[in-house]
MIKE-308492 format. One line per field, with one value per residue (C-alpha): residue number from 1; x, y, z; residue in three letters. Coordinates in steps of 0.1 Angstrom, whole numbers, always signed. Layout:
i	(NUM,...)
x	(X,...)
y	(Y,...)
z	(Z,...)
aa	(ALA,...)
This chain:
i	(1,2,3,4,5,6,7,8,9,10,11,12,13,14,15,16,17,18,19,20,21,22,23,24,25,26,27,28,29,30,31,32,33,34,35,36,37,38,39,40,41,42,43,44,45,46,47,48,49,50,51,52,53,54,55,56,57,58,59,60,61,62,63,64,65,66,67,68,69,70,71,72,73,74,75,76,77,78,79,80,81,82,83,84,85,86,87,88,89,90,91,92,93,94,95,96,97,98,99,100,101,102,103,104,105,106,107,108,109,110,111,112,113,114,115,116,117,118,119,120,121,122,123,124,125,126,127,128,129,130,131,132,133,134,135,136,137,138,139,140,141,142,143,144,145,146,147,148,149,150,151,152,153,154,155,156,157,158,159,160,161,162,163,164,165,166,167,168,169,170,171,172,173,174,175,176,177,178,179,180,181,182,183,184,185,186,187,188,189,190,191,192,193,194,195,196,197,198,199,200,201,202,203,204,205,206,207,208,209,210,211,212,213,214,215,216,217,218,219,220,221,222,223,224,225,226,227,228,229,230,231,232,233,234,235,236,237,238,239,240,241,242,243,244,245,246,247,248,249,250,251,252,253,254,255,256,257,258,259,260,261,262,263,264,265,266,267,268,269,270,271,272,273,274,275,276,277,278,279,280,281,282,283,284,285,286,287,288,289,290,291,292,293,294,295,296,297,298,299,300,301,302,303,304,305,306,307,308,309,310,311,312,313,314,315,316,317,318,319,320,321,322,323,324,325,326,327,328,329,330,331,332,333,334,335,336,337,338,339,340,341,342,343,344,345,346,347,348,349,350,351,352,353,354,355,356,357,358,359,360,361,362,363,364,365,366,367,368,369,370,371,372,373,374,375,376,377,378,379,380,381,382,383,384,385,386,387,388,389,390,391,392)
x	(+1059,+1053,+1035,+1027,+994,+995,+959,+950,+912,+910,+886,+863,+831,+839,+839,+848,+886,+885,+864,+887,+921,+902,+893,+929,+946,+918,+927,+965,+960,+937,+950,+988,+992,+1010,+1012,+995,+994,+976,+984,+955,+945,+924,+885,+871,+847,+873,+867,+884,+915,+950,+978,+965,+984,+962,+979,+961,+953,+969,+951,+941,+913,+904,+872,+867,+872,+859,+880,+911,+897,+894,+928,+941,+924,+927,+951,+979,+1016,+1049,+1042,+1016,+1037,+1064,+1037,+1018,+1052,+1060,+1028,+1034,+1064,+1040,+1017,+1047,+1049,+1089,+1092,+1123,+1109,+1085,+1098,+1079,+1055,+1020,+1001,+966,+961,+968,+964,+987,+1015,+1041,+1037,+1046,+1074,+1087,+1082,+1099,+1125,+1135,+1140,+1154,+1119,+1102,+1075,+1044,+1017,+984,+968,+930,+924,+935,+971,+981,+951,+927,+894,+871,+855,+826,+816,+817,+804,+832,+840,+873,+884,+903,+925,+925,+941,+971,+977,+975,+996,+1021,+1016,+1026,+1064,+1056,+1039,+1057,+1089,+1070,+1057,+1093,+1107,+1082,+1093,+1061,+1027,+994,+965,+933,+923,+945,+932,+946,+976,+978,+977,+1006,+1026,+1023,+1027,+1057,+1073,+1102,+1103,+1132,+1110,+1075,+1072,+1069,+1037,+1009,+969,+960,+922,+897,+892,+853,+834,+823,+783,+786,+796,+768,+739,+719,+685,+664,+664,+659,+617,+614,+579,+558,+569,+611,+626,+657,+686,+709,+737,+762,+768,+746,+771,+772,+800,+783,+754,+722,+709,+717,+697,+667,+667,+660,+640,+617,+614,+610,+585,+588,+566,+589,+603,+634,+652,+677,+704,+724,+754,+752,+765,+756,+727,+704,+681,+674,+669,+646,+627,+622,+610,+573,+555,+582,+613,+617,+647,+662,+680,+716,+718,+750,+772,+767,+732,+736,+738,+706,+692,+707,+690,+660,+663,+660,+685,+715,+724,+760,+756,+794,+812,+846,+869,+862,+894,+869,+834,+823,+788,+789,+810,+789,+758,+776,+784,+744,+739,+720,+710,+736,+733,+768,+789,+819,+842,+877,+878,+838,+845,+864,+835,+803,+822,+816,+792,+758,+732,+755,+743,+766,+760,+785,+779,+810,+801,+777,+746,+719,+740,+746,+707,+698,+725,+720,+679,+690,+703,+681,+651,+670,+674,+641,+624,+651,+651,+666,+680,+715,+717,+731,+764,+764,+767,+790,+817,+808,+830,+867,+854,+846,+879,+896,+881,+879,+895,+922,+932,+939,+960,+978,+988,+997,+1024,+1035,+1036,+1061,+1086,+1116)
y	(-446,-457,-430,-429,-407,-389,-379,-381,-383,-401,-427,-408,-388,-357,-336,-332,-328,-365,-378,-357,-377,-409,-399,-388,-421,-441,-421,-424,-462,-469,-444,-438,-470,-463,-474,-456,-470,-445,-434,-422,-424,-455,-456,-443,-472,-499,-490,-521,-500,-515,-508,-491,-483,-470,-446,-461,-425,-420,-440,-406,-401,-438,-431,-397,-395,-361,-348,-364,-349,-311,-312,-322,-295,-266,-279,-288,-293,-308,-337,-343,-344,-367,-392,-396,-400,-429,-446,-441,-460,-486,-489,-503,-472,-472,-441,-453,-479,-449,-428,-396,-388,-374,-347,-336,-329,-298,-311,-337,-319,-317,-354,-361,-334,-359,-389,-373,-358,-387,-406,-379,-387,-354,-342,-332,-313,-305,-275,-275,-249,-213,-211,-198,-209,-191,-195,-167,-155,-133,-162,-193,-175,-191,-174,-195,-184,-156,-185,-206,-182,-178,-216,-220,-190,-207,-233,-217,-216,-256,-252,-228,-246,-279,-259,-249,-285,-294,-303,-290,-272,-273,-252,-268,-234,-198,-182,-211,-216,-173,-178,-208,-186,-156,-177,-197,-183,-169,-149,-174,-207,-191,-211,-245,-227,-245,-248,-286,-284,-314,-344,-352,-381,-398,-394,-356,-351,-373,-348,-333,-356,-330,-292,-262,-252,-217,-217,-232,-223,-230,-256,-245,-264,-257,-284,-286,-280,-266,-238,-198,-201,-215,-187,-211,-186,-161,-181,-188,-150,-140,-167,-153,-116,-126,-150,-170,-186,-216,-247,-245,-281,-282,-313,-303,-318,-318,-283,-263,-247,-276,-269,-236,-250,-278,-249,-232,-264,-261,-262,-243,-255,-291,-307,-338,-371,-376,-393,-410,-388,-409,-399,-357,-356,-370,-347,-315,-319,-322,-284,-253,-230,-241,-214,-212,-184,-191,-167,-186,-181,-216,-232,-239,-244,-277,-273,-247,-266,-297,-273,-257,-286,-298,-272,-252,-218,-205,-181,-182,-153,-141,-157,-172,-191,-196,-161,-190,-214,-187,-154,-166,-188,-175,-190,-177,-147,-138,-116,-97,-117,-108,-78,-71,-92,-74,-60,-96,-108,-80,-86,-122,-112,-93,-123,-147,-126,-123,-156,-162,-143,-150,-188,-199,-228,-224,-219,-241,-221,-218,-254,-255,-228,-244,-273,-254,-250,-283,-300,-283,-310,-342,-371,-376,-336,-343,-373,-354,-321,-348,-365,-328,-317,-350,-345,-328)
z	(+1987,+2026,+2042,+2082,+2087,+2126,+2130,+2168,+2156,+2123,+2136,+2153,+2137,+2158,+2124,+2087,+2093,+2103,+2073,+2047,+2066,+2057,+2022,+2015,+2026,+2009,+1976,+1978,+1986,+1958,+1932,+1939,+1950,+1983,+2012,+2041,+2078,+2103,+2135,+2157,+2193,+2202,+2211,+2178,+2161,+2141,+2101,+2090,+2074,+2068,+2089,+2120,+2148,+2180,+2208,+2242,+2264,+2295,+2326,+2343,+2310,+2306,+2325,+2308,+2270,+2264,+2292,+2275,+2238,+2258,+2267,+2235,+2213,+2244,+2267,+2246,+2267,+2264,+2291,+2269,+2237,+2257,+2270,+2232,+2220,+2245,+2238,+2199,+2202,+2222,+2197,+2176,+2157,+2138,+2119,+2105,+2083,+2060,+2035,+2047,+2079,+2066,+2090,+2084,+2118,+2135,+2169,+2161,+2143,+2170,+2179,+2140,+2137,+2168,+2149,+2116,+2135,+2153,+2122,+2098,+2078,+2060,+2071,+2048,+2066,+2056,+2078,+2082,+2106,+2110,+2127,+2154,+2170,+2196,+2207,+2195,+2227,+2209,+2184,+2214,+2242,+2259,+2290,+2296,+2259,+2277,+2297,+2273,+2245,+2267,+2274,+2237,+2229,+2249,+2219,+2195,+2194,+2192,+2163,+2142,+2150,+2133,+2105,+2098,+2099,+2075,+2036,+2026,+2045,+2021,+2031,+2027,+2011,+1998,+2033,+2053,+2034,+2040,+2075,+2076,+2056,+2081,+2106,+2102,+2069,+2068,+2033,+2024,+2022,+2016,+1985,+2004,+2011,+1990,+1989,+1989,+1981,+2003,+1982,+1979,+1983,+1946,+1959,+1961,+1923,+1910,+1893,+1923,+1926,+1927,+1910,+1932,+1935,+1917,+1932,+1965,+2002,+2003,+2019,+2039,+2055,+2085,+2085,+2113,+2150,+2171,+2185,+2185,+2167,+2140,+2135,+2144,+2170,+2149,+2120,+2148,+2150,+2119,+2111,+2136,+2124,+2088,+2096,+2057,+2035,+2041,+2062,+2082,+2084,+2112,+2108,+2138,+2151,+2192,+2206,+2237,+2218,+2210,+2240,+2220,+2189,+2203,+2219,+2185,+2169,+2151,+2122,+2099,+2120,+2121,+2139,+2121,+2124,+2120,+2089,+2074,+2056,+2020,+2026,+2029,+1989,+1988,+2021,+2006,+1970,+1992,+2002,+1982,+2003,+2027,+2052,+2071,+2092,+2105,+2130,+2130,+2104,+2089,+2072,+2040,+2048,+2042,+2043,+2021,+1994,+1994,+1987,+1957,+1942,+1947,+1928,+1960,+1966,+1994,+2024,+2040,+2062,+2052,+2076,+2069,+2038,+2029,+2002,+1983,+1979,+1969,+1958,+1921,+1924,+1909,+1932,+1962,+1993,+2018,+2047,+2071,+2108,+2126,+2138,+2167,+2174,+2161,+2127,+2123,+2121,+2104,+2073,+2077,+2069,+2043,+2025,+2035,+2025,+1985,+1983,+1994,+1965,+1940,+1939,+1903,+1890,+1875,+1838,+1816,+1807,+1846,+1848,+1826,+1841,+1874,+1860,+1868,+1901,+1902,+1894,+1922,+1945,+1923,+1939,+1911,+1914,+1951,+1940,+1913,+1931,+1960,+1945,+1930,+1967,+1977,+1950,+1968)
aa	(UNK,UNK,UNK,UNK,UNK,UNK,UNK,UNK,UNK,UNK,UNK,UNK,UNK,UNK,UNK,UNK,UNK,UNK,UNK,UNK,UNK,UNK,UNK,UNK,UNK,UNK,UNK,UNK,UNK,UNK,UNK,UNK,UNK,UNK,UNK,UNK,UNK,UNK,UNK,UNK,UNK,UNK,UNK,UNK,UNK,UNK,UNK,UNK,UNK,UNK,UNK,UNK,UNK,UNK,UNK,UNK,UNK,UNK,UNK,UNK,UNK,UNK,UNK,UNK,UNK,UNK,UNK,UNK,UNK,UNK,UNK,UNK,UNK,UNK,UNK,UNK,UNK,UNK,UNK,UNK,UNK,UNK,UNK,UNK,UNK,UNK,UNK,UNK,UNK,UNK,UNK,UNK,UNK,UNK,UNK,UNK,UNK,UNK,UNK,UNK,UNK,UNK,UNK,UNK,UNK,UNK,UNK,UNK,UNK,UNK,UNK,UNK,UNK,UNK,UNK,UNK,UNK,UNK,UNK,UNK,UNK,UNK,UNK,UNK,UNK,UNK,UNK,UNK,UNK,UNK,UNK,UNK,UNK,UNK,UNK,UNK,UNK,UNK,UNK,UNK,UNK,UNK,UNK,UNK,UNK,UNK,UNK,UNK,UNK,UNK,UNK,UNK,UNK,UNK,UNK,UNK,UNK,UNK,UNK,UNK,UNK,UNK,UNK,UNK,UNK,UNK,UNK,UNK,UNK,UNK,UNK,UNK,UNK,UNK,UNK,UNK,UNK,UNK,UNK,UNK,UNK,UNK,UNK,UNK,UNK,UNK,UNK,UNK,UNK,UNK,UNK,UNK,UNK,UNK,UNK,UNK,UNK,UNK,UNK,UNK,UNK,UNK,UNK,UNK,UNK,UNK,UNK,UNK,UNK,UNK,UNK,UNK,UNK,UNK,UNK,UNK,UNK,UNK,UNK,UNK,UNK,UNK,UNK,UNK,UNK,UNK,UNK,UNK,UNK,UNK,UNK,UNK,UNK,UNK,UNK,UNK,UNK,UNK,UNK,UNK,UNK,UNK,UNK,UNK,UNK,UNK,UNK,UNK,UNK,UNK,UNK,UNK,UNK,UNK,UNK,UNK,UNK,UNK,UNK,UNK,UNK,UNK,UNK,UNK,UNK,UNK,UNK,UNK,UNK,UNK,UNK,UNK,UNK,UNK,UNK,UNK,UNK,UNK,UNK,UNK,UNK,UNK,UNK,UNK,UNK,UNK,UNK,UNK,UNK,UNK,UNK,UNK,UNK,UNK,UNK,UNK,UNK,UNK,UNK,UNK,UNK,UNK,UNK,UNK,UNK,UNK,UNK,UNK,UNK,UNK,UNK,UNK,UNK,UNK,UNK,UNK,UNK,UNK,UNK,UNK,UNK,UNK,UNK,UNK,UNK,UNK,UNK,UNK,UNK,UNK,UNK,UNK,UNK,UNK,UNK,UNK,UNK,UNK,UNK,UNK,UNK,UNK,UNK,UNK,UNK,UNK,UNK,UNK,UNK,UNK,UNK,UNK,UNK,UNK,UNK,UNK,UNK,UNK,UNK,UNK,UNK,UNK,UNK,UNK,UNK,UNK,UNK,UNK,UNK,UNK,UNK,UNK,UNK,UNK,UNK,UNK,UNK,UNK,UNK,UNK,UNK,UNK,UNK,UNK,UNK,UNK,UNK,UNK,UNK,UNK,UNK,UNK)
């Protein structure tokens, strides 16, 4: 099969939806044997992959790429849609000449139901992120969110009428898939409805290098951005009142709170270095407890997952999909966040302080159930329930 992969994104590093795109084609070239040319907007560093095909931005963002990157994700419009179109055709981009247009890009979707539709191609898309989408004003302290939400709700007939037109939709998890369902089912095609689970990298199912420390001060990790919406204040705040026998270790993405964060940097809080992501296994089995202290309804929780499958001790809210990665998991605390501020620190204390005290290695039958879970995310799963999803 000839797939064309529309992911505006796919070479940059602005997040993990972007590295699971690039893991997915990498798998279905190497393991299905297809062929899989990308379609992307230019300015993301060149990874050396086969068959790219790079949309040039309009002239009015050339000198401003984050201005250009702010309109896509909040700002979405049909001039929009007509001018990435134009300059998809540009790139040399023929949708006529693949069997099937692949989306894992949300963003992207109505520029690839365009490309499908224009060449009577199906469409397979692959939603990461909740649908319809809003910005959550309480969790980003974004005082625009209000605007915002009713540009983007203008979206939405877009996007449902692409969801509809699609052969199949996958859900990176059952909440997500939930949501696409709600969202642009119709009770007569629900069952296109699917959950397509991330494919992970070979170096995070290799044995953890290092168990979890029953004993001594803890070592505690905080991996991703530095946002609200991701809980680190809330983390810094309860950090402070329960004042641990233990070192905080901050890997944080850039976000509008790292001034904060920098601020609260001392002898127990230490802020690091962006390391290179085939280096987190080896950072996270460093660590005793990983804490994601989300607000957002997170499509899955990657953060979360990669700790679980280190074989961690995890703190983790309760928001969106992350029930799917620790509900069963032994060596898993969740705490209720989206609420109001000072409920949320105080449950989020709660579980920090138990996991604190309680720090345990799994057992060996644990190990050994952990290996269903496991599967859901090996590389040759993805593949498998793949090619399942294509057959129509």
């Amino acid at each position: 099969m000839r797939l064309l992969l529309v992911s505006f994104f796919y070479e940059h590093d602005h997040g993990g939806a972007e590295m699971v795109a690039r893991e997915a084609a990498a798998l279905l070239r190497r393991c299905a044997g297809w062929e899989v040319e990308v379609l992307c907007l230019a300015g993301g560093p060149d990874r050396g992959e086969p068959g790219m095909h790079r949309i040039i931005p309009p002239r009015w963002c050339s000198q401003n790429a984050q201005t250009f990157k702010r309109t896509i994700l909040f700002l979405p419009n049909r001039m929009l849609d007509r001018s990435l179109f134009r300059a998809a055709q540009s790139a040399g981009v023929r949708p006529e000449n693949y069997d099937a247009i692949f989306c894992p890009d949300m963003n992207a979707l109505v520029l690839a139901h365009a490309l499908a539709e224009a060449a009577d191609k199906p469409l397979f898309t692959w939603c990461q992120e909740v649908v319809p989408k809003r910005m959550d004003a309480a969790a980003t302290r974004a005082t625009l969110a209000p605007f915002i939400n009713v540009w983007l709700h203008g979206r939405d007939g877009p996007l449902k009428k692409a969801l509809a037109a699609s052969a199949r939709v996958a859900g990176v998890s059952d909440f997500i898939t939930d949501r696409c369902c709600a969202f642009a089912g119709d009770g007569e095609t629900d069952d296109k409805f699917t959950t397509l689970y991330q494919p992970v990298e070979d170096y995070f199912l290799q044995p953890p290098a290092r168990p979890v420390a029953a004993d001594g001060p803890a070592k505690v990790l905080f991996y991703g951005r530095l946002s609200a919406e991701k809980g680190i204040d809330l983390l810094l705040a309860a950090w402070r009142k329960i004042q641990p026998n233990a070192t905080l270790s901050i890997l944080g993405m850039d976000g509008p709170l790292r001034t904060e964060v920098e601020r609260a940097t001392g002898d127990d809080i230490h802020l690091l270095h962006h390391v290179a992501h085939v280096d987190v296994p080896k950072l996270i089995s460093q660590h005793d407890i990983v804490v994601c202290p989300s607000r957002v309804e997170e499509s899955l929780c990657r953060t979360a997952l990669e700790a679980r499958l280190l074989e961690r001790i995890i703190v983790a809210s309760q928001s969106g999909a992350i029930p799917e990665v620790v509900n069963d998991y032994p060596l898993g605390h969740t705490a209720k966040v989206r609420t109001n501020h000072d409920t949320a620190i105080e449950n989020l204390i709660e579980a920090l302080s138990i996991a604190l005290t309680q720090r345990r290695t799994l057992t060996d039958g644990e190990r050994e159930s952990e290996k269903s879970f496991r599967k859901k995310f090996l590389p040759e799963s993805f593949v498998h329930q793949f090619r399942l999803l294509t057959e129509i």
